[in-house]
C-alpha positions in Angstrom: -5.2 41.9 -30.3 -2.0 43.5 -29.4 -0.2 46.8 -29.1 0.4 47.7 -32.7 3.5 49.0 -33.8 3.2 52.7 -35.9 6.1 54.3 -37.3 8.5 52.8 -35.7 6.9 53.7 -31.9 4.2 51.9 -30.1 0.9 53.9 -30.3 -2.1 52.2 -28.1 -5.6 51.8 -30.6 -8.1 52.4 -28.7 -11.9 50.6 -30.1 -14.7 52.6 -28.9 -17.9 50.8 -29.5 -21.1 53.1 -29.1 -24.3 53.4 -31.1 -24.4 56.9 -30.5 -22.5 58.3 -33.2 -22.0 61.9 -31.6 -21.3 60.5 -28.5 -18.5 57.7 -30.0 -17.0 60.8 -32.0 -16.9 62.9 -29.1 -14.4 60.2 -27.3 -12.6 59.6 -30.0 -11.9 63.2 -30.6 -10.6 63.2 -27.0 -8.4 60.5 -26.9 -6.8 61.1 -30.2 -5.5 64.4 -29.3 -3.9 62.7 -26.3 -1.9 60.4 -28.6 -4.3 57.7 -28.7 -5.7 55.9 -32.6 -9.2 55.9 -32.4 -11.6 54.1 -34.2 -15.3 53.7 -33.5 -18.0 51.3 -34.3 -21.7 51.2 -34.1 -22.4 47.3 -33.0 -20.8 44.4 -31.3 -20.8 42.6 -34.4 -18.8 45.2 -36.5 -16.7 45.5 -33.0 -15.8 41.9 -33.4 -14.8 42.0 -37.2 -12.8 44.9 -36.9 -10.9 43.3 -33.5 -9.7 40.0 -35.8 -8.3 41.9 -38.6 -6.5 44.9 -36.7 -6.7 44.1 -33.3 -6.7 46.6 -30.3 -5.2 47.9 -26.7 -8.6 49.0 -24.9 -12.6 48.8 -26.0 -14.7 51.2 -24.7 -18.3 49.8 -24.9 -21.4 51.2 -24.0 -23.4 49.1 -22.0 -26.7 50.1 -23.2 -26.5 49.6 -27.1 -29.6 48.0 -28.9 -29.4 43.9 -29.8 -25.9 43.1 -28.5 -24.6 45.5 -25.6 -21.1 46.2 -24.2 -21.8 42.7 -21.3 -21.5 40.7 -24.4 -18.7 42.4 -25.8 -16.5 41.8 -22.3 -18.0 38.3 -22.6 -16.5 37.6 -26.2 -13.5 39.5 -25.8 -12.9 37.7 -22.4 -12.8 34.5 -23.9 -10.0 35.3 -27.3 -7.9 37.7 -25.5 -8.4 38.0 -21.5 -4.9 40.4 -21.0 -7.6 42.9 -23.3 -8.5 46.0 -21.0 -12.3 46.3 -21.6 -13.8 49.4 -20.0 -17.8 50.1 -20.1 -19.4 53.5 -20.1 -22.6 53.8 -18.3 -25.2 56.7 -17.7 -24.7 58.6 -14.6 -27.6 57.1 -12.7 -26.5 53.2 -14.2 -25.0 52.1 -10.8 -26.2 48.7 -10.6 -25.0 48.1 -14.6 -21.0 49.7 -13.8 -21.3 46.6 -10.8 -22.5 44.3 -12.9 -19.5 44.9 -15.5 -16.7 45.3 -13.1 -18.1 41.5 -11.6 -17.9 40.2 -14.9 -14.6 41.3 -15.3 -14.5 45.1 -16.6 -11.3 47.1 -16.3 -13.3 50.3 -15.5 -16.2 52.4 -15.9 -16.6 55.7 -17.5 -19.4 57.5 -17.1 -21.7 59.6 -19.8 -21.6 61.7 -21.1 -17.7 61.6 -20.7 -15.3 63.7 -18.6 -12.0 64.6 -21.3 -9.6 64.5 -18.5 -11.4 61.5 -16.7 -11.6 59.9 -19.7 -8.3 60.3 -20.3 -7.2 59.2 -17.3 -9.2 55.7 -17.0 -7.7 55.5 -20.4 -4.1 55.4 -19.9 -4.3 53.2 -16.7 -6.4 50.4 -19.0 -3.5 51.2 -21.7 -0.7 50.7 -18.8 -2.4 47.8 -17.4 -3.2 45.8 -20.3 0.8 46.0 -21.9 1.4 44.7 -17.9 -0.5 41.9 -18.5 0.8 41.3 -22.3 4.1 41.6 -21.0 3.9 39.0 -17.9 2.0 36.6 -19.7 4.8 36.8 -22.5 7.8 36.4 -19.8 5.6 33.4 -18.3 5.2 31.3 -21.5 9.2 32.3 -22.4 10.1 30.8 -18.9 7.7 27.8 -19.1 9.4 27.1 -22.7 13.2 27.8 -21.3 12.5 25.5 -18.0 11.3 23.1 -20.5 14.6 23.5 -22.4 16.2 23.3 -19.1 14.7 20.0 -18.4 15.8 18.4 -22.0 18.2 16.0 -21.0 21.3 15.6 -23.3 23.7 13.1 -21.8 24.0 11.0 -24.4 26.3 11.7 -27.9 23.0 12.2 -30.1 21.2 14.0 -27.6 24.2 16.6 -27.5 24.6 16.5 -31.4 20.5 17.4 -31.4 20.7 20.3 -28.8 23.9 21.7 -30.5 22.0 21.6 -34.2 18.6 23.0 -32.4 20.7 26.2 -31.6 22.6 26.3 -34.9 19.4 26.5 -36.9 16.9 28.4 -34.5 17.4 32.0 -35.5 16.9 31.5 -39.1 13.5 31.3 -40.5 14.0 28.3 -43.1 11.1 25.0 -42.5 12.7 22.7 -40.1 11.4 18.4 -40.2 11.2 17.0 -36.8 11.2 13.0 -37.5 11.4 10.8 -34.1 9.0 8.1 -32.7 6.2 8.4 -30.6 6.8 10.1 -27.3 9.9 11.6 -28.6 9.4 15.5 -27.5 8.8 16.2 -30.8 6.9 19.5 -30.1 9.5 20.1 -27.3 12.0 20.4 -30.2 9.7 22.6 -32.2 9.5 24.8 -29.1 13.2 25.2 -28.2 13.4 26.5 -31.9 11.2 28.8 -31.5 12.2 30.1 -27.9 16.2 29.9 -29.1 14.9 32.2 -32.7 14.3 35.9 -33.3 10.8 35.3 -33.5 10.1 34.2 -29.5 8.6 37.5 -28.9 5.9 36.5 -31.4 3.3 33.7 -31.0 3.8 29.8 -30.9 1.0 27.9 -32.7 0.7 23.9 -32.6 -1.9 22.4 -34.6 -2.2 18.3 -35.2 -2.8 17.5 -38.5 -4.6 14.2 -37.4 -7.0 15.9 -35.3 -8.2 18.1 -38.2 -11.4 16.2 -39.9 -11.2 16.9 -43.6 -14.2 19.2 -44.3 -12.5 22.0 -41.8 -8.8 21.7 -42.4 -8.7 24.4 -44.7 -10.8 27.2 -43.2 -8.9 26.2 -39.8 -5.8 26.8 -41.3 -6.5 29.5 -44.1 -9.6 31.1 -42.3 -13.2 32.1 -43.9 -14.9 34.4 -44.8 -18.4 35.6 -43.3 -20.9 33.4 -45.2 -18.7 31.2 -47.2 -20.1 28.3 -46.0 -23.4 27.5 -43.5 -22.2 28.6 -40.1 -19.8 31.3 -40.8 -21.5 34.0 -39.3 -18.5 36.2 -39.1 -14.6 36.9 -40.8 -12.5 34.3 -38.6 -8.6 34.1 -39.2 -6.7 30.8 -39.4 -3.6 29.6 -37.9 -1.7 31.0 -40.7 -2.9 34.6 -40.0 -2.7 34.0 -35.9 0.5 33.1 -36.4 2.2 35.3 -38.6 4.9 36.9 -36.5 6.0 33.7 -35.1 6.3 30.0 -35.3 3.9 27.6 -36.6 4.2 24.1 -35.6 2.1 21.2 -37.9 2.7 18.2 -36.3 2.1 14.5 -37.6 2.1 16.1 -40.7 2.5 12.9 -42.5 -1.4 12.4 -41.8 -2.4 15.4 -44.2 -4.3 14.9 -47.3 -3.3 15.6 -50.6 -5.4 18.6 -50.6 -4.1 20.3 -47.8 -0.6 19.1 -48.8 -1.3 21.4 -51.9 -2.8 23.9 -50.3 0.7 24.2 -47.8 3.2 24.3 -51.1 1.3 27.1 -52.3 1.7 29.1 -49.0 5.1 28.1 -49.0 5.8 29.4 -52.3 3.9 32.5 -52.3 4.1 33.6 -48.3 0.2 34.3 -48.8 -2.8 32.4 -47.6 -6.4 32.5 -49.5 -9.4 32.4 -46.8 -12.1 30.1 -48.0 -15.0 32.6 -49.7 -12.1 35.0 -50.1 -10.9 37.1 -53.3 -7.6 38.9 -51.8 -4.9 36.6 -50.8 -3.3 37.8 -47.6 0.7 38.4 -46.6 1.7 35.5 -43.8 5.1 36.0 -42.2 5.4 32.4 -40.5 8.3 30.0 -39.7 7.0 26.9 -40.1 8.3 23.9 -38.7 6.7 19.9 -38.9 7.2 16.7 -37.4 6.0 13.1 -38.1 6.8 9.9 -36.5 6.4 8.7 -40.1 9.3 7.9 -42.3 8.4 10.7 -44.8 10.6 9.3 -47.6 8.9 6.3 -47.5 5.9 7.6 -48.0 7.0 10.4 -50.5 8.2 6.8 -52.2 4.9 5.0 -51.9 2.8 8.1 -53.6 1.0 9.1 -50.4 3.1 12.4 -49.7 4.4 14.8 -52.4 7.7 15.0 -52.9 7.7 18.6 -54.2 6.4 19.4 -50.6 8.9 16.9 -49.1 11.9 19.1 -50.0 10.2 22.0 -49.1 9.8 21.0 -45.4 12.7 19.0 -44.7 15.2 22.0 -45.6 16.3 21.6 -42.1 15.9 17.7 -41.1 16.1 17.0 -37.0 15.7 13.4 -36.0 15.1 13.0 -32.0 16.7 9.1 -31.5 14.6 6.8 -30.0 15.0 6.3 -25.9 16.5 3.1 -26.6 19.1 4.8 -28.9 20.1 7.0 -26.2 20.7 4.8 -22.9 22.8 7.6 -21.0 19.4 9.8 -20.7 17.4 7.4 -19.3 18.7 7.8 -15.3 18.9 11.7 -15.5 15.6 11.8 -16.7 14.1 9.4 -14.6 15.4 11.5 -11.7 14.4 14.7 -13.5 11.1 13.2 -13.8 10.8 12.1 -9.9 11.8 15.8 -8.6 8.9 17.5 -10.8 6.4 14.6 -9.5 7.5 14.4 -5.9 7.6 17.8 -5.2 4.0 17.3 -6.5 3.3 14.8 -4.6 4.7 16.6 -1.4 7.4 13.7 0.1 10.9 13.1 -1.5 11.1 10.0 -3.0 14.3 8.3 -4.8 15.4 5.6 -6.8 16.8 2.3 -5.0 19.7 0.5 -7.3 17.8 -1.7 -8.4 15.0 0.6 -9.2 17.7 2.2 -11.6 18.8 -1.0 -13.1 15.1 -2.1 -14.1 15.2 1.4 -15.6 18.0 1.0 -17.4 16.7 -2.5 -18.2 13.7 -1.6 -20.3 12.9 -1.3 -23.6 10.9 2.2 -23.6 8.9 1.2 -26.3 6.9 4.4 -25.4 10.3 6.5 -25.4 10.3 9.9 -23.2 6.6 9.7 -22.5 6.4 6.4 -21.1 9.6 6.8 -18.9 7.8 10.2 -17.1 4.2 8.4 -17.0 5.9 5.2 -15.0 7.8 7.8 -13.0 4.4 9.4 -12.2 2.8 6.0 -11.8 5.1 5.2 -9.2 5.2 7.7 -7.1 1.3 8.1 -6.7 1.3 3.9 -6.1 4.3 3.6 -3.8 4.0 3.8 -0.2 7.7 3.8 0.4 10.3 6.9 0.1 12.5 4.6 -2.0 11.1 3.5 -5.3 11.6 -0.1 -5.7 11.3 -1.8 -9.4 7.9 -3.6 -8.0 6.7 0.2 -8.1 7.1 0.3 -12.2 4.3 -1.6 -13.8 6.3 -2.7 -17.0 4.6 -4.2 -20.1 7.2 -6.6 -21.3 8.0 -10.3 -22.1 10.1 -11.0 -19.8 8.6 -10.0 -16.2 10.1 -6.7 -13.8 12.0 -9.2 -11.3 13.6 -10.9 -14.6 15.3 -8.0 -15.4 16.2 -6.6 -12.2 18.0 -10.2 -11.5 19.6 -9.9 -15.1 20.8 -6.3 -14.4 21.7 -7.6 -11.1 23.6 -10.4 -12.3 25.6 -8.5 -14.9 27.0 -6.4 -12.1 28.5 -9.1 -10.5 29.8 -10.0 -13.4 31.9 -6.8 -14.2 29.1 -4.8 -16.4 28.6 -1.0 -15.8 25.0 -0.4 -16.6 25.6 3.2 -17.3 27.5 2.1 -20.2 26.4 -1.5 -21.1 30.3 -2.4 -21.2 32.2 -5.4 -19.2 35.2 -5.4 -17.1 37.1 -8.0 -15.1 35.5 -10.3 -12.8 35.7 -10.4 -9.6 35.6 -13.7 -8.9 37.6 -16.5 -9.8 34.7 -18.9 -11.2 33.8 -16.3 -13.3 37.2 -16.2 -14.9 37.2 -19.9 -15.3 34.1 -19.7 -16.9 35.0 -16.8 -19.3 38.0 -19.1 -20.4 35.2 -21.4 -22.0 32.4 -19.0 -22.9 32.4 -15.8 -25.2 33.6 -12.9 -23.0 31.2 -10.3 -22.5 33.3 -7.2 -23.5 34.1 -8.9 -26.7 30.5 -7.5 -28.4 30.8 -4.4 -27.1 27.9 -3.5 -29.8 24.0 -4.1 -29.9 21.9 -2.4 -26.8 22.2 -2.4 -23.2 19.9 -5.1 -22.6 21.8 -7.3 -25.1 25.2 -6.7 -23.6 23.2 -7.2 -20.0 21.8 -10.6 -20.8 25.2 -11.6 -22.6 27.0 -10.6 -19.2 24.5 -12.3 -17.1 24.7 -15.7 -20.0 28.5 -16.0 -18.6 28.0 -15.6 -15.1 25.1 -18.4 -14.6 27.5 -20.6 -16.9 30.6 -19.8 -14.5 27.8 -21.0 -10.8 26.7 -23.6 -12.6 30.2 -24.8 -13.3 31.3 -24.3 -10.1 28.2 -26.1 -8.4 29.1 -29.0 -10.7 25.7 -28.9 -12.3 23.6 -27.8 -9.4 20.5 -25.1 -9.7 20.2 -24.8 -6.2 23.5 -24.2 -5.6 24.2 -22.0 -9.0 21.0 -20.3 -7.8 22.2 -19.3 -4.3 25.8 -18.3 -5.2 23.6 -15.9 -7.9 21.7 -14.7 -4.9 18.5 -15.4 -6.9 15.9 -18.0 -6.1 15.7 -21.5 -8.0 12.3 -20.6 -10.1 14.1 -17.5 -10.9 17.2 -19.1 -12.4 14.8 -21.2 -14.2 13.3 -18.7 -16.0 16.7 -16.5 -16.3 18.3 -20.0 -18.2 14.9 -20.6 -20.4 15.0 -17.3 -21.6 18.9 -16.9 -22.5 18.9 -19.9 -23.8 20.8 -21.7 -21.3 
């Protein structure tokens, strides 16, 4: 239902819905000689039909037609497309009708029999108005997609590689695999290549394969026919048709049945889509672009995903690394994350040190989407304007304090925890200690938390050597508490 484009200029279609055939004629006659395409129809129903397959600027409905009237229309139309400019005519003396209309959301009224240069008039406002709307809600969803893209963090080496190949590949139109674990941003990804490409003007569908039972994947995706099935009371496009123009996104596409795996080659190779009960294939002009937390060549391997489709989608392969791959994200989003929920929240909040260290600490089994939802957590539980690592409710082996005192530790033993690398010691003991135990910076591989608790191995070994033995005294030259160093040596091993 948009502005369609006509030899090359824009040309406003104007649907005038009247029973009245003289009287529907008599508009269209009107408008059309001001520039306007016309076409009428006799019911809401045939309204409707005509609306999904070609679409209009402004409906002109009478209010008074027999079964459905022009209320229900605006109710319908209100609902698919609310930037639609829906004007109602009215019989002179229908005053109360014109206020029900404009209440319910009418653009206008006309009144009958119409007024050319009124009519006209009401017309090109509802024209002007409608392409205002279009236009702004357009401009909003682009700068929702590029504060999004803003807010994609890429500190780390793959994150960089990623955002550099995202803009390589979005203006072309070729099928782009999104493979990353849950919580990822796959559909960020999908976004951002769509938002970056030629085709940002044009609509951004996502659909979840999971989410689509088996008996309506294929007349949600291909669209039906009126009576092709029980319940199909009326022509209805599918995602395909919606949206051609633009970007399709088919996410956790590794869930889709052979059928519909089929049924997506055969648009692939033929750029047409069949609606169910239909005879005439239909043109699609669609980038379409998947993701799957799945390892699809696995599962092209094990049978369950066809391989001719396989090669198909993955022409351009993304992987998003996991959270844990990427260590140098984790602080910039974290504070990205507290500045959106804060300002939410109405009070600035930050991170303490040792907020940041638990941080950096964690696993992030949940990747991305776990990091914002303990951000968000946090600040709605904490009382305090400086997050403390009590404030993150972590779901790991080892407890919060554990790691914070292992993070904590590894610091005083030379470890940068933006980089998970060692330096010198500080202190004498620990240089004794590092004479007789493996030096941390000498396995300068594996992840933060490993380099972390190898660090933290060499400075408990270099207090208890200097308190000769002693756990209290290794414990309070650590500036941790006995029970805690307990725990720290039964858990390293120690």
């Amino acid at each position: 239902m948009s502005v369609q484009k006509r030899n090359g200029q824009n040309q406003a279609r104007v649907l005038i819905v009247d029973d009245e055939f003289h009287v529907a004629r008599g508009a269209a006659m009107v408008l059309s000689q001001a520039g306007y395409e016309c076409e009428t129809c006799p019911t809401v129903e045939a309204a409707l039909k005509l609306l999904d397959n070609k679409g209009a600027d402004v409906i002109i409905a009478d209010m008074r037609m027999t079964g459905m009237d022009g209320m229900d229309l605006l109710k319908k139309v209100q609902s698919k497309d609310p930037d639609m400019a829906v004007l109602v005519s009215v019989p002179l003396p229908a005053a109360e009708s014109a206020k029900a209309a404009l209440r319910g959301g009418a653009f206008d009224c006309v009144t009958k029999p119409f007024d050319s240069d009124e009519l006209n008039a009401v017309v090109s406002r509802a024209v002007e108005m409608s392409a205002l709307q279009r236009e702004n809600r357009k401009l909003r969803e682009q700068l929702d997609v590029a504060s999004i893209a803003a807010g994609f963090v890429a500190e780390a080496p793959k994150s960089r590689q990623l955002v550099a190949m995202i803009r390589r590949v979005a203006p072309s139109r070729t099928t782009a695999l999104i493979e990353g674990e849950t919580g990822t941003g796959k559909e960020l990804v999908a976004r951002m290549l769509h938002y970056w490409s030629n085709r940002a003007d044009g609509p951004f569908l996502a659909i979840n394969c999971k989410a689509l039972a088996d008996g309506v994947v294929e007349s949600e995706l291909f669209g039906h026919e009126k009576g092709s099935f029980t319940g199909a009371i009326r022509d209805r496009a599918g995602c395909f048709e919606r949206a051609s123009g633009g970007t399709l996104f088919l996410d956790e596409i590794g869930e889709a049945g052979p059928d519909f795996q089929a049924k997506l080659l055969r648009v692939l190779e033929d750029g047409e889509v069949l609606r169910v009960g239909g005879s005439k294939p239909r043109k699609v002009d669609v980038r379409i672009i998947t993701a799957t937390n799945r390892k699809l060549r696995n599962e092209v391997a094990a049978g369950r995903f066809r391989a001719d489709l396989y090669f198909r989608l993955s022409v351009i392969p993304l992987r998003i690394a996991p959270l844990r791959e990427r260590r140098e994200d984790i602080l910039p989003l974290a504070h990205h994350f507290l500045a959106f929920h804060s300002t939410e929240a109405g009070r600035p909040l930050m991170l303490s040190p040792e907020a940041e260290a638990a941080l950096l600490a964690h696993r992030w089994p949940g990747n991305v989407r776990e990091l914002e939802n303990v951000i968000e957590r946090a600040v709605v539980m904490s009382g305090q304007e400086t997050l403390m690592p009590e404030a993150f409710a972590f779901d790991d082996d080892a407890s919060d304090e554990d790691l914070v005192q292992v993070a904590g530790i590894a610091r005083a033993a030379g470890v940068d925890s933006s980089l998970g690398t060692a330096t010198a010691p500080a202190s004498a003991d620990s240089n004794h200690a590092q004479s007789n135990a493996q030096p941390a910076d000498s396995q300068d591989d594996g992840t933060l938390q490993a380099s972390l608790d190898r660090a933290a191995t060499v400075r408990i070994k270099a207090a208890l050597a200097t308190a000769a033995g002693n756990r209290v005294d290794a414990a309070a030259a650590l500036g941790v508490d006995r029970t805690t160093l307990y725990r720290l040596m039964k858990r390293l091993s120690l």
